[in-house]
PDBQT receptor file of N, H, CA, C and O in Angstrom, charges set to zero:
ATOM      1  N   UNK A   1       5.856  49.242  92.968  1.00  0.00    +0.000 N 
ATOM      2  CA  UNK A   1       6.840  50.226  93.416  1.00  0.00    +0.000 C 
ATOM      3  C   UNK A   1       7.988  49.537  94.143  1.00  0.00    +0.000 C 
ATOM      4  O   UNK A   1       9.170  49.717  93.853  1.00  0.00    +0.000 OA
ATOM      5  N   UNK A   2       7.581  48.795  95.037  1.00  0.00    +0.000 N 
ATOM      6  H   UNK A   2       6.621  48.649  95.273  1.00  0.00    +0.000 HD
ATOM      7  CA  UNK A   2       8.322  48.278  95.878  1.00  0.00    +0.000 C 
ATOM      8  C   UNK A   2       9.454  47.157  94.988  1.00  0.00    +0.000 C 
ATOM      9  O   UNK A   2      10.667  47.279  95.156  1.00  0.00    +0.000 OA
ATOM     10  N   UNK A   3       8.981  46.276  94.217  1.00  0.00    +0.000 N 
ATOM     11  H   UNK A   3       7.995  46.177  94.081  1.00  0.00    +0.000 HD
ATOM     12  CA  UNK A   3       9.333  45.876  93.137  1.00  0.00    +0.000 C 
ATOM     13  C   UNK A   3      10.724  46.123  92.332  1.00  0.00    +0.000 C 
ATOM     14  O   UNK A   3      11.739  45.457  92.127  1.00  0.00    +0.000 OA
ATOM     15  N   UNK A   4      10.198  47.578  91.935  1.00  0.00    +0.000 N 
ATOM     16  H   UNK A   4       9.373  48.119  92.101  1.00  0.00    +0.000 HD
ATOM     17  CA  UNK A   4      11.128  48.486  91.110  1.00  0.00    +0.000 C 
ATOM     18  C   UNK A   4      12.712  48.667  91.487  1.00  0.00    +0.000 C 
ATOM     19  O   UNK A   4      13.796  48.632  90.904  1.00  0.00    +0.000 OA
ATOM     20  N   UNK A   5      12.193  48.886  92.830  1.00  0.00    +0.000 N 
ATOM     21  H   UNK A   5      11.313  48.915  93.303  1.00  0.00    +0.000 HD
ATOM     22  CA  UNK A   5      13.087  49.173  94.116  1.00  0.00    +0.000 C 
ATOM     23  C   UNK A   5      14.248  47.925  93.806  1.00  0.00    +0.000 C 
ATOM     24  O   UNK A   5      15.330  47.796  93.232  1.00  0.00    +0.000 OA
ATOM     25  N   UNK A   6      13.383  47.205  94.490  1.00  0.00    +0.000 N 
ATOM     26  H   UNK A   6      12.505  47.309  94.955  1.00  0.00    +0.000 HD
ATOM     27  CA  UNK A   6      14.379  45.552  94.545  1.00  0.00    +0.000 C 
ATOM     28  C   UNK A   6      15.271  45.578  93.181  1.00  0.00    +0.000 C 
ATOM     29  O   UNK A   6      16.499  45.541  93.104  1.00  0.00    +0.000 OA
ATOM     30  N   UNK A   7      14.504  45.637  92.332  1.00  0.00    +0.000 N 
ATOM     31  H   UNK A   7      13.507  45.667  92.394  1.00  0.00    +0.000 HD
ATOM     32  CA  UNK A   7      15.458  45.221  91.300  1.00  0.00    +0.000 C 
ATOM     33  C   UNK A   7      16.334  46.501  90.640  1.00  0.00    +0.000 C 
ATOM     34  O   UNK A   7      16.842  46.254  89.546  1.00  0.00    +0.000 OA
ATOM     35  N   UNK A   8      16.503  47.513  91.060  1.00  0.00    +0.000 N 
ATOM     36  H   UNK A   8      16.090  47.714  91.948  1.00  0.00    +0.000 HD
ATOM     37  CA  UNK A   8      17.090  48.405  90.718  1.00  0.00    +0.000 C 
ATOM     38  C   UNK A   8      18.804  48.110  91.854  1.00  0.00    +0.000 C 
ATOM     39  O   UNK A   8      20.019  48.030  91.676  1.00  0.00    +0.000 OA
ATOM     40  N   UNK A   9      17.908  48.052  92.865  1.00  0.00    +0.000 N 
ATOM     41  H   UNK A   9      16.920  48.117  93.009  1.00  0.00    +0.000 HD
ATOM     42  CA  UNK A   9      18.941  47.744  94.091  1.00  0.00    +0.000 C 
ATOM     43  C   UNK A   9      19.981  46.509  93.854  1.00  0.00    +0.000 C 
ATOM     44  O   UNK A   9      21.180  46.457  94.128  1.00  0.00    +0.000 OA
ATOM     45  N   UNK A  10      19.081  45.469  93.216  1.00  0.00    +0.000 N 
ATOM     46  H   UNK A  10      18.107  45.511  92.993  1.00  0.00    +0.000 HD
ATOM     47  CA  UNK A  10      20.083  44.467  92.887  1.00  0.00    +0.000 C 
ATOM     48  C   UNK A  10      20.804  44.451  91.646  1.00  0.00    +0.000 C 
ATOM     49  O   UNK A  10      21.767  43.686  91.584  1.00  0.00    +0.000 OA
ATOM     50  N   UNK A  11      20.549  45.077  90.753  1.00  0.00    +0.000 N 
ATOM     51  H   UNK A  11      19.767  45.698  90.803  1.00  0.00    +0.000 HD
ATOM     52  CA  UNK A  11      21.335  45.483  89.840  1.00  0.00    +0.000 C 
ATOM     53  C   UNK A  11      22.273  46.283  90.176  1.00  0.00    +0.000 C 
ATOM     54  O   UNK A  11      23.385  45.914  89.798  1.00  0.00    +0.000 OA
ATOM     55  N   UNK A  12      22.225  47.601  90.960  1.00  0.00    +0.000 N 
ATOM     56  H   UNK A  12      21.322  47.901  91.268  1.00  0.00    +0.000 HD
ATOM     57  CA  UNK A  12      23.344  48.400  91.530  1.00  0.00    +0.000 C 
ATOM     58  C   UNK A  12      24.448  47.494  92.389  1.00  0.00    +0.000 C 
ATOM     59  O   UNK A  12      25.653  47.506  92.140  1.00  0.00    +0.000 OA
ATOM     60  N   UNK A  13      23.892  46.793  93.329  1.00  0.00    +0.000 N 
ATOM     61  H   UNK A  13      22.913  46.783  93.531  1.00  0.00    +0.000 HD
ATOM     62  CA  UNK A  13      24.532  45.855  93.925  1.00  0.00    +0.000 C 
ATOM     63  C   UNK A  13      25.833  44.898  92.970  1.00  0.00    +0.000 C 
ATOM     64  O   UNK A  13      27.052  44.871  93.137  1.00  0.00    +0.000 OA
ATOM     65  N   UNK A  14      24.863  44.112  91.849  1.00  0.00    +0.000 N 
ATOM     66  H   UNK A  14      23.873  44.135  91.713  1.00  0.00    +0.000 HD
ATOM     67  CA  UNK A  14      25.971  42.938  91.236  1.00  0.00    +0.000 C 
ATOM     68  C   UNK A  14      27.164  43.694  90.691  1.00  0.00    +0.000 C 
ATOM     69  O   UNK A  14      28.294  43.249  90.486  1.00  0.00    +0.000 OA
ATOM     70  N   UNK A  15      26.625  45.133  90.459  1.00  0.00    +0.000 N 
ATOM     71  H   UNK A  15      25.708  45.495  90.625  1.00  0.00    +0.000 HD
ATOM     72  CA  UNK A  15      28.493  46.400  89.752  1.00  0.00    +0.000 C 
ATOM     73  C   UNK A  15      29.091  46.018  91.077  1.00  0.00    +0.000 C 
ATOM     74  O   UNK A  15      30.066  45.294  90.878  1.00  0.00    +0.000 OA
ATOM     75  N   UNK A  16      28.856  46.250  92.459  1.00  0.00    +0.000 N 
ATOM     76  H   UNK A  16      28.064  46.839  92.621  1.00  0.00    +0.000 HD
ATOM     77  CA  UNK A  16      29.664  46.078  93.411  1.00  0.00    +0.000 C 
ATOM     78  C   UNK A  16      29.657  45.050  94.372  1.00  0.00    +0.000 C 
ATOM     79  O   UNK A  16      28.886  45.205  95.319  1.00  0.00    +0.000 OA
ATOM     80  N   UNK A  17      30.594  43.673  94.320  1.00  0.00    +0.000 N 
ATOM     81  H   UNK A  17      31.220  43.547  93.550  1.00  0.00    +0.000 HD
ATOM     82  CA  UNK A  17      30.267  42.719  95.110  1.00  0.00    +0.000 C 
ATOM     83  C   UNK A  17      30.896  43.128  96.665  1.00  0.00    +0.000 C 
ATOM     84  O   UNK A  17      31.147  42.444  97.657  1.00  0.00    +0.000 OA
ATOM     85  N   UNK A  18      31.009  44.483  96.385  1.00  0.00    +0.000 N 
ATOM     86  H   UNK A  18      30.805  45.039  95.579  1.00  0.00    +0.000 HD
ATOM     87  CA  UNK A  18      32.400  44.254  97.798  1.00  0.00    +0.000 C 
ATOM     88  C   UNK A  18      31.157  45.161  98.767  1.00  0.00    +0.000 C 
ATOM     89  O   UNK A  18      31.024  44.827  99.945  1.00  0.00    +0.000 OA
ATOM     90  N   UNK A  19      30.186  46.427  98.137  1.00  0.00    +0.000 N 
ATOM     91  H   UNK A  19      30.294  46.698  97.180  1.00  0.00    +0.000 HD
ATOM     92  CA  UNK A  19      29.218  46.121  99.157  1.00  0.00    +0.000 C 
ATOM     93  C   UNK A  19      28.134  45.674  99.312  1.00  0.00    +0.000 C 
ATOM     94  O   UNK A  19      27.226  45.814 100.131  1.00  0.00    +0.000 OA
ATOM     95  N   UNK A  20      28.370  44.925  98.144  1.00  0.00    +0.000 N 
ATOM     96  H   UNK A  20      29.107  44.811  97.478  1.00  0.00    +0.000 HD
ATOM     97  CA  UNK A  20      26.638  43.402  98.545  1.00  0.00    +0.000 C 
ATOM     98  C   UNK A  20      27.359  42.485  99.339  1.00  0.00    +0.000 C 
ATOM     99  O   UNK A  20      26.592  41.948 100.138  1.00  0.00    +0.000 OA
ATOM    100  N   UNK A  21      28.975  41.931  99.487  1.00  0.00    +0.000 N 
ATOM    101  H   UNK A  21      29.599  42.366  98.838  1.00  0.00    +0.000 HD
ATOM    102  CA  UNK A  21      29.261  41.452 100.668  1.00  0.00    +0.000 C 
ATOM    103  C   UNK A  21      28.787  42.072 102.113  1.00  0.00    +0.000 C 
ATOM    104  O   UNK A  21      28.167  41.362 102.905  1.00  0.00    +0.000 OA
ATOM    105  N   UNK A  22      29.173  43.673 102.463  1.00  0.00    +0.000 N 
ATOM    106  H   UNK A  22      29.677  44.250 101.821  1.00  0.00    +0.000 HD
ATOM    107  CA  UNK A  22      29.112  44.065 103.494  1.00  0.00    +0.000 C 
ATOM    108  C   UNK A  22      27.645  44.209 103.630  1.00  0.00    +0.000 C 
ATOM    109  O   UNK A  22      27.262  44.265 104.798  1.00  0.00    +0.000 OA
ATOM    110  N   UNK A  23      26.678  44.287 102.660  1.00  0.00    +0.000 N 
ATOM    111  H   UNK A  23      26.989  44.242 101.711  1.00  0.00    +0.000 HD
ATOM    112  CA  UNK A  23      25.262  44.785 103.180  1.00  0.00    +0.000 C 
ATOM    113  C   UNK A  23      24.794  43.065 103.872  1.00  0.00    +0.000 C 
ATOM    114  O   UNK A  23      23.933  42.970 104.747  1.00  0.00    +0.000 OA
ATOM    115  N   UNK A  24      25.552  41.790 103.279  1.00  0.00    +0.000 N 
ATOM    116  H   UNK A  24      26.252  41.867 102.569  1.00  0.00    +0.000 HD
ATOM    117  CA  UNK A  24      24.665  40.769 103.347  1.00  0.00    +0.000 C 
ATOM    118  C   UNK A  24      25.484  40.414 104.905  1.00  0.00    +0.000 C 
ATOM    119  O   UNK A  24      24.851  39.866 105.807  1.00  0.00    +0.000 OA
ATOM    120  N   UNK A  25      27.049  40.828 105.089  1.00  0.00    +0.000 N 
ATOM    121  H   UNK A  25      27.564  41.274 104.356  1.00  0.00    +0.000 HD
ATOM    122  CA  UNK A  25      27.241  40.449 106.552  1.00  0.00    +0.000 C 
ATOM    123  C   UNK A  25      26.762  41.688 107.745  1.00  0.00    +0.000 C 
ATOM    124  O   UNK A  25      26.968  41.705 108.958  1.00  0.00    +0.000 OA
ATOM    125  N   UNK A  26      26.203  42.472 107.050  1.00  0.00    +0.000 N 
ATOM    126  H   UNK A  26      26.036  42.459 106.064  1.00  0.00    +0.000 HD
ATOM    127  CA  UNK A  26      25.307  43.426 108.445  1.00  0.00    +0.000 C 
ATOM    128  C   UNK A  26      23.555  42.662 108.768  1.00  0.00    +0.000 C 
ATOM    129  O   UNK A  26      22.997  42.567 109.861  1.00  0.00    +0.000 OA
ATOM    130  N   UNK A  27      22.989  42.178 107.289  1.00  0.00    +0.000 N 
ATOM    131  H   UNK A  27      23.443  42.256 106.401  1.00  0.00    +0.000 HD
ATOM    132  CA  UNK A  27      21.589  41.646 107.671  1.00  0.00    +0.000 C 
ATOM    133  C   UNK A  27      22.017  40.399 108.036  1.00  0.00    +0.000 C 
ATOM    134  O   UNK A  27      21.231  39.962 108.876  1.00  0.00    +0.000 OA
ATOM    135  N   UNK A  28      23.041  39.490 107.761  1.00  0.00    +0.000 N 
ATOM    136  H   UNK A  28      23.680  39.845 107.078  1.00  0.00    +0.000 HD
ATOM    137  CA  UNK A  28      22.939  38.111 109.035  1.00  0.00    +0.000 C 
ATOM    138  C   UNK A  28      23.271  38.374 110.571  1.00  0.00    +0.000 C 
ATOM    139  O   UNK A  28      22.972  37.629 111.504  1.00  0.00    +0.000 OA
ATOM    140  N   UNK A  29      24.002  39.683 110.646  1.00  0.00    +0.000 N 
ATOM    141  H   UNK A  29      24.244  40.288 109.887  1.00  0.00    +0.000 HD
ATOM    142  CA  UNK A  29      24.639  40.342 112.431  1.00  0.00    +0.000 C 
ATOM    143  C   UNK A  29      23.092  40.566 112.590  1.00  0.00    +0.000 C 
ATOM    144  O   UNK A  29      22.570  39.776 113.377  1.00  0.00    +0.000 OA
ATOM    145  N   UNK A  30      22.408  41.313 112.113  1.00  0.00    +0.000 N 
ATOM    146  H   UNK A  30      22.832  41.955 111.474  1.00  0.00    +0.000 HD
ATOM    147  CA  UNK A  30      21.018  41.308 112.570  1.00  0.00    +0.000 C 
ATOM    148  C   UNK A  30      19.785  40.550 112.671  1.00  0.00    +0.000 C 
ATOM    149  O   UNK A  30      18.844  40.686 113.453  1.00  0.00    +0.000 OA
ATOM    150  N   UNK A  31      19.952  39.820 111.834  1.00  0.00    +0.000 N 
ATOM    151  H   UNK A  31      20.716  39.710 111.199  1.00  0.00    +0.000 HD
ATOM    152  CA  UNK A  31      19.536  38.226 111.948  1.00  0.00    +0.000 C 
ATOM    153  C   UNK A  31      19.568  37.985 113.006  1.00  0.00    +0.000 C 
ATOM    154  O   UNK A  31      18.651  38.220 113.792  1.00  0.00    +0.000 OA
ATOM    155  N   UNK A  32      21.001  37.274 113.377  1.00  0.00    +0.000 N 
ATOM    156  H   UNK A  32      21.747  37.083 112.738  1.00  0.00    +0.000 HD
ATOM    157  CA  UNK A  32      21.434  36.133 114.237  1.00  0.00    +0.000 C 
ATOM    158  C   UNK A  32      20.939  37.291 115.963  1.00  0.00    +0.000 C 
ATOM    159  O   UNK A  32      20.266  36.795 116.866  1.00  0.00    +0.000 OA
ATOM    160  N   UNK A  33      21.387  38.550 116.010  1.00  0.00    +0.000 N 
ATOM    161  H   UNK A  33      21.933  38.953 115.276  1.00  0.00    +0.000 HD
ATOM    162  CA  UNK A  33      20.427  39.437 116.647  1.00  0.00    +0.000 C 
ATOM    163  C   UNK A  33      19.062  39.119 117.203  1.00  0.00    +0.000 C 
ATOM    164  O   UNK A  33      18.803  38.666 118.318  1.00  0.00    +0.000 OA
ATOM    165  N   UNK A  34      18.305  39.410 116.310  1.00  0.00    +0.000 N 
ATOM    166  H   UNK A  34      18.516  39.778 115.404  1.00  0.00    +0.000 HD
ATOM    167  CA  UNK A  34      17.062  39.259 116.399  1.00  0.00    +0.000 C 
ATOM    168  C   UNK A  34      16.179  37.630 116.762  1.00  0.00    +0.000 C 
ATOM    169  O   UNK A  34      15.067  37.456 117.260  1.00  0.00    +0.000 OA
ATOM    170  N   UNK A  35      17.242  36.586 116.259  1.00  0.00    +0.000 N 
ATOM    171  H   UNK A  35      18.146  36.727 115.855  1.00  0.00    +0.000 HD
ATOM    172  CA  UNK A  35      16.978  35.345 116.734  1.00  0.00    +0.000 C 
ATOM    173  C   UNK A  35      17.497  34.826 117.975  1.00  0.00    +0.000 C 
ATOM    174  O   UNK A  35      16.972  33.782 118.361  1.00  0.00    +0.000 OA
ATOM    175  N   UNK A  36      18.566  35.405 118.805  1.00  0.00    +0.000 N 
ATOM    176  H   UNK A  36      18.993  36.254 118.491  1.00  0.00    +0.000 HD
ATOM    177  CA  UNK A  36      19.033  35.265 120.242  1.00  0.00    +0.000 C 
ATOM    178  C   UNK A  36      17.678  36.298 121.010  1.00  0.00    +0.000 C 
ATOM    179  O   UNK A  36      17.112  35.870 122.016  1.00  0.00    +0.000 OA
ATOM    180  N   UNK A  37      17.406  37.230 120.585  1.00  0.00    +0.000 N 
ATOM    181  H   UNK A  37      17.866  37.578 119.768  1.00  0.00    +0.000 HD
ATOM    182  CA  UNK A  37      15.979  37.840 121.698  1.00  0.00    +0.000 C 
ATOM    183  C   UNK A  37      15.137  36.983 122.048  1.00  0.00    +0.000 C 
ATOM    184  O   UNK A  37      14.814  36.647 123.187  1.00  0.00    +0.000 OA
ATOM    185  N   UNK A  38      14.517  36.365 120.371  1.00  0.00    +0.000 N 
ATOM    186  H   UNK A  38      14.779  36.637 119.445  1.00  0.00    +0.000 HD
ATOM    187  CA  UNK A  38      13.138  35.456 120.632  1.00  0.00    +0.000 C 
ATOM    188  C   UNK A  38      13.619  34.078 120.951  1.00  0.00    +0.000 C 
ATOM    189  O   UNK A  38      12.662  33.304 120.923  1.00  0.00    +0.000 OA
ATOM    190  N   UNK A  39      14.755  33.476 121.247  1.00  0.00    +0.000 N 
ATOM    191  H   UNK A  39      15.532  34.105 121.269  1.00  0.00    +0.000 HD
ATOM    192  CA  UNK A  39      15.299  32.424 122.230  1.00  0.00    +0.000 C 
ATOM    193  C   UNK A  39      15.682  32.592 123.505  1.00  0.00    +0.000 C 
ATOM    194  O   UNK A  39      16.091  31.709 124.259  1.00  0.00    +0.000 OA
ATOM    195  N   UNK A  40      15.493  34.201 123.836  1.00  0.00    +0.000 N 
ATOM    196  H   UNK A  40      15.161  34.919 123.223  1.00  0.00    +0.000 HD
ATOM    197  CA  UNK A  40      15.964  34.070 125.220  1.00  0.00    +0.000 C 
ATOM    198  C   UNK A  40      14.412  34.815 125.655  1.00  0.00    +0.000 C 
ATOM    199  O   UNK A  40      14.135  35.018 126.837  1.00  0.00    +0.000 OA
TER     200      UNK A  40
């Protein structure tokens, strides 16, 4: 299921690079987030 998901998502995605840009610079803001907590 979960699977399905992914690759449906990334196919919808490659039609639009302008928001697989914005989805991929919100999960590194949350990234880099989540890695300043467990360093401080």
């Amino acid at each position: 299921m979960a699977s399905k998901i992914g690759i449906s998502t990334s196919v919808n995605l490659s039609h639009r690079p302008d928001i697989n840009e914005i989805i991929v610079k919100k999960l590194r803001l949350e990234l880099n987030e989540l890695l300043e907590k467990l360093n401080n």
